[in-house]
C-alpha positions as CSV (number, residue, x, y, z in Angstrom):
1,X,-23.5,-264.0,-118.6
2,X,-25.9,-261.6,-118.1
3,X,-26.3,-257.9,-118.2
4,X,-26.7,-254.9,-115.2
5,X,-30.4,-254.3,-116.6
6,X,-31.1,-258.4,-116.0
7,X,-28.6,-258.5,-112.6
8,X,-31.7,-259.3,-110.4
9,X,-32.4,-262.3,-112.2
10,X,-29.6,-263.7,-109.8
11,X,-31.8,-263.7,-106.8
12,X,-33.4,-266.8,-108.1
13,X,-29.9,-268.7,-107.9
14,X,-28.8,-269.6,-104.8
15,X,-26.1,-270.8,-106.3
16,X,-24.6,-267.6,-106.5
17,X,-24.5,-266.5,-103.0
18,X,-21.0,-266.1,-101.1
19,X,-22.4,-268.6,-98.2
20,X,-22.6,-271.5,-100.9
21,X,-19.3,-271.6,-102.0
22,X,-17.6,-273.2,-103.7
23,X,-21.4,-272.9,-105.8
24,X,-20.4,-275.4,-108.1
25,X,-19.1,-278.4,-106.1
26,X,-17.5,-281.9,-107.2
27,X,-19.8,-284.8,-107.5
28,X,-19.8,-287.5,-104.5
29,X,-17.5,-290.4,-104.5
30,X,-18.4,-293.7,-106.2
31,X,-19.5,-296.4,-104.3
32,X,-16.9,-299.7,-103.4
33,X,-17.4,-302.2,-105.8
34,X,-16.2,-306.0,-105.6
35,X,-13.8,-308.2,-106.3
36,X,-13.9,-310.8,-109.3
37,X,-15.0,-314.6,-109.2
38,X,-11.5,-316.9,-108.9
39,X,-11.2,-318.0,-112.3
40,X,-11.9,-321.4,-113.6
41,X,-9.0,-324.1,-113.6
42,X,-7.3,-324.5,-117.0
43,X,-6.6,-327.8,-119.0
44,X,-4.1,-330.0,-118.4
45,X,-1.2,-330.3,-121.3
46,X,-1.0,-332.7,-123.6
47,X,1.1,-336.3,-123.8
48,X,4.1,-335.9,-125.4
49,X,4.8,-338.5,-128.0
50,X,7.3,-340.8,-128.9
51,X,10.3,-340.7,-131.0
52,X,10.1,-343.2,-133.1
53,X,12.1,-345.6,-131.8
54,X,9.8,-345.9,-128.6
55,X,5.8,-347.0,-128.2
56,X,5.6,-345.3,-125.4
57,X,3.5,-342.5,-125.1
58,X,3.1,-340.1,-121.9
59,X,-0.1,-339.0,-120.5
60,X,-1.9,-335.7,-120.3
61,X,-1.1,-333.1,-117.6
62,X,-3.2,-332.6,-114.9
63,X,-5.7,-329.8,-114.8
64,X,-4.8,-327.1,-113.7
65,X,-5.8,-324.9,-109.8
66,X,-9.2,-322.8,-109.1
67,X,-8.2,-319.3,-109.2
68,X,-7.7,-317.5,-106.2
69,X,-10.0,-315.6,-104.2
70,X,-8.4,-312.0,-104.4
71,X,-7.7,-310.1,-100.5
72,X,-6.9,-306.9,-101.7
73,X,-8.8,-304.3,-99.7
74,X,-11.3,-301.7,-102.4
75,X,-11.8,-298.3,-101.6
76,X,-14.7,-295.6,-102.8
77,X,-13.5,-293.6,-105.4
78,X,-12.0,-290.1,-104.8
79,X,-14.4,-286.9,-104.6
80,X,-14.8,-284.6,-107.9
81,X,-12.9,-281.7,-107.6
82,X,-14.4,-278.5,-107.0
83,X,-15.4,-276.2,-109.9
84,X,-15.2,-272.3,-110.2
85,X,-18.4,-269.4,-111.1
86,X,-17.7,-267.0,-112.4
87,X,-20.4,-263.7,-113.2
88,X,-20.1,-261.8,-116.5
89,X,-21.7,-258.6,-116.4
90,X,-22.2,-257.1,-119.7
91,X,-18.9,-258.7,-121.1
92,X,-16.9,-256.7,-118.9
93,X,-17.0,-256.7,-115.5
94,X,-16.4,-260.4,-113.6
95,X,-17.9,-261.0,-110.1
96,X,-17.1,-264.3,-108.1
97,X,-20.6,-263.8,-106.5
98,X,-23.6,-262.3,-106.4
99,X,-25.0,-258.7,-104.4
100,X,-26.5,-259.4,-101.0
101,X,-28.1,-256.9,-99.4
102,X,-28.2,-256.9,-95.6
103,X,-30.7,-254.2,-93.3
104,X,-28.5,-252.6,-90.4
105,X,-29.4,-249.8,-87.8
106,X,-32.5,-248.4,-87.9
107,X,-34.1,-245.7,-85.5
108,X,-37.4,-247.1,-83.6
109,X,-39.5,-243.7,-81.9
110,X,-42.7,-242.4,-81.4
111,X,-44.2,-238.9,-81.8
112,X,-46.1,-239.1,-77.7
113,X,-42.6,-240.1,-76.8
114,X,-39.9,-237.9,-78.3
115,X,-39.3,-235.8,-75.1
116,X,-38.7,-238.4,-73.0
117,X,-36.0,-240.0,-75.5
118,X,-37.0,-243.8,-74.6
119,X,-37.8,-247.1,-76.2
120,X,-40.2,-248.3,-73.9
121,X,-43.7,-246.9,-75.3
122,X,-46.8,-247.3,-73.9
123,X,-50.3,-249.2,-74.8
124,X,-51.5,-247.3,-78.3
125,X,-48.7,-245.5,-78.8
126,X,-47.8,-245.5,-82.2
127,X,-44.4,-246.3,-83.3
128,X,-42.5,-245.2,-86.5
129,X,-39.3,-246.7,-87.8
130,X,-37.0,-244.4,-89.7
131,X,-33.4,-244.2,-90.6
132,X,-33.0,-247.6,-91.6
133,X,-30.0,-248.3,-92.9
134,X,-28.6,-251.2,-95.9
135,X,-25.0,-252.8,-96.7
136,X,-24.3,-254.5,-99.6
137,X,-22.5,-257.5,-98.3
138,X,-22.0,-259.2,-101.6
139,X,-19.6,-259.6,-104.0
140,X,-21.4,-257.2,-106.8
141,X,-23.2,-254.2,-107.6
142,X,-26.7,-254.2,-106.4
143,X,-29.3,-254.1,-109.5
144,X,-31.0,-251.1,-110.8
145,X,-34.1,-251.5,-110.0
146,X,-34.0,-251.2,-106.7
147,X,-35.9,-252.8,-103.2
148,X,-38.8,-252.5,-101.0
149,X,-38.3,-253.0,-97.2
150,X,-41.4,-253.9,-95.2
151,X,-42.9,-255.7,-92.4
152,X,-42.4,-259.5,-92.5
153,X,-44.9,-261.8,-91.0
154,X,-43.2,-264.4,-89.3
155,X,-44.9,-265.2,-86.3
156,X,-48.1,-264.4,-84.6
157,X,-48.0,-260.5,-83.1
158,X,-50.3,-260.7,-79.9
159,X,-49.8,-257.0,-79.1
160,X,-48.2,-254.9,-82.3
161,X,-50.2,-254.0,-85.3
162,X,-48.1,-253.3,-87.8
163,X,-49.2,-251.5,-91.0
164,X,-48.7,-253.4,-93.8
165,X,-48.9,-250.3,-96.4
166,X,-46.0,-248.6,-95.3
167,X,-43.1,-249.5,-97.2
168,X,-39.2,-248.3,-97.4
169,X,-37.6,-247.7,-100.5
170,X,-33.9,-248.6,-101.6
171,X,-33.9,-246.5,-104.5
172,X,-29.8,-246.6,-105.3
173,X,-27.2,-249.3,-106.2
174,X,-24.6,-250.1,-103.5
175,X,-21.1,-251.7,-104.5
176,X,-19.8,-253.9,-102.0
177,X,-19.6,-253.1,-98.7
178,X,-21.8,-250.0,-99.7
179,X,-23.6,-248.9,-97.0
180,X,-27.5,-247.2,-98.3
181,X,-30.3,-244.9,-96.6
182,X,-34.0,-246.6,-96.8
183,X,-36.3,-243.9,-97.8
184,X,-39.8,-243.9,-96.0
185,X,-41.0,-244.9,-92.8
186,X,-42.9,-248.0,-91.3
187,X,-45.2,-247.4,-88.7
188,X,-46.9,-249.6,-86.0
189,X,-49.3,-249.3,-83.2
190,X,-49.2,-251.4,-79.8
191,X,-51.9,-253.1,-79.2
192,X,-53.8,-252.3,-75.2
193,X,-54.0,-256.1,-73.4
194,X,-57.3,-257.2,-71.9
195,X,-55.9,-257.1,-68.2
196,X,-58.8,-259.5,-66.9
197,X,-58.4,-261.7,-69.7
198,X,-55.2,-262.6,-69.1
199,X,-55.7,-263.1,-65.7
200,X,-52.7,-260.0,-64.4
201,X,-53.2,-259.0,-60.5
202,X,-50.2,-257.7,-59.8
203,X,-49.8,-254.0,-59.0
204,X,-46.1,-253.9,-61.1
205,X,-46.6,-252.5,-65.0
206,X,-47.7,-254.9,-67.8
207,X,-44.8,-255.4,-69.8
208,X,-45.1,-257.3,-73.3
209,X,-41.9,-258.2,-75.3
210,X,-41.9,-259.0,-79.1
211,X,-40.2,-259.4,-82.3
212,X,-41.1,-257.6,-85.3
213,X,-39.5,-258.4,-88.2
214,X,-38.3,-256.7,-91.5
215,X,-38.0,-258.3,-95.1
216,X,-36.8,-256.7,-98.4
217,X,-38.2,-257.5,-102.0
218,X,-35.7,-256.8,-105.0
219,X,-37.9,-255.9,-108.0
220,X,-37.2,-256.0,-111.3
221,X,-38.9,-256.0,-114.9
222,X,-42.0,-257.8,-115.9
223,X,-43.7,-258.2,-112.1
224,X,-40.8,-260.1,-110.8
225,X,-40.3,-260.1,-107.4
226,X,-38.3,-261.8,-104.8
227,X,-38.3,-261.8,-100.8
């Protein structure tokens, strides 16, 4: 249980994301065990007597077989069954899973470049990204609080410098399958090559390919923060 103010608490379970599911799984199957020892031979039974009549008296019985060794195939034990989560949002509302917020179009441009309406810029150009668009692809309202969108480092950028103090802004909740405008803009500049340094000749343009990333943070009270 937990309440729409506290929602983004959910971010640090996993366990509540649609890819996990079932979230709350059975347990694994116990191991085969073994069959028994054979069981010791018992004691014979004892001489009867006589009746009276006759002095003659029978012996014990003989003692009894070893046990058998048992041939019966074992198996592991069947898996647990799978359990259910369920969400409780201020006593009322009941979500299967959590939000999930994905990032979808956004519009990549730069001011020296506008006329010619292209996406191939040019050494120090400088490169805003606008118009960025987000989809809640979850199972529950997004929290209050809101999200960030900014440049991820993820690799090492040879030839892009992107600036880290832009930020984009979620500032409304999405339902499911609620589609959101990021407020702001990130900017970037490309960086000029040092021809001779990398050793080009050729005559044909320098062309440079690579992958910028984006990354959201959902805030929410007391600092916390999660990428």
């Amino acid at each position: 249980r937990v309440s729409g103010q506290d929602s983004y608490f959910l971010m640090a379970f996993p366990c509540c994301d649609r890819a996990l599911s079932p979230a709350v799984r059975g347990g694994d199957p116990g191991r085969i065990g073994w069959h028994g020892k054979p069981g010791t031979p018992g004691r014979g039974g004892k001489g009867g007597r006589g009746d009276g009549r006759s002095v003659e008296v029978s012996q014990d019985g003989p003692k009894g077989r070893n046990g058998r060794i048992a041939t019966n195939s074992l198996s592991c034990g069947e898996r647990g069954g799978h359990g259910k989560l369920t969400i409780h949002v201020d006593n009322s509302r009941q979500y299967t899973h959590r939000y999930d917020l994905q990032l979808g179009s956004v519009s990549i441009q730069s001011p020296q470049r506008l006329q010619e309406l292209s996406h191939v810029f040019q050494f120090t150009d400088l490169v805003q990204i606008t118009d960025i668009t987000c989809q809640n692809v979850g199972g529950m309202i997004s929290p209050i609080q809101g999200s960030h969108v900014h440049f991820k480092e993820r690799a090492v950028l040879k030839h892009i410098i992107p600036n880290l103090d832009t930020m984009g802004w979620l500032p409304e909740r999405l339902v499911p399958e609620g589609v959101g405008f990021i407020q702001g803009k990130l900017f970037f500049r490309i960086q000029p090559p040092n021809i001779r340094k990398l050793g080009y000749d050729s005559m044909e343009p320098f062309r440079v390919k690579e992958k910028l990333y984006l990354g959201a943070t959902q805030l929410g009270s007391y600092g916390f923060q999660r990428t």
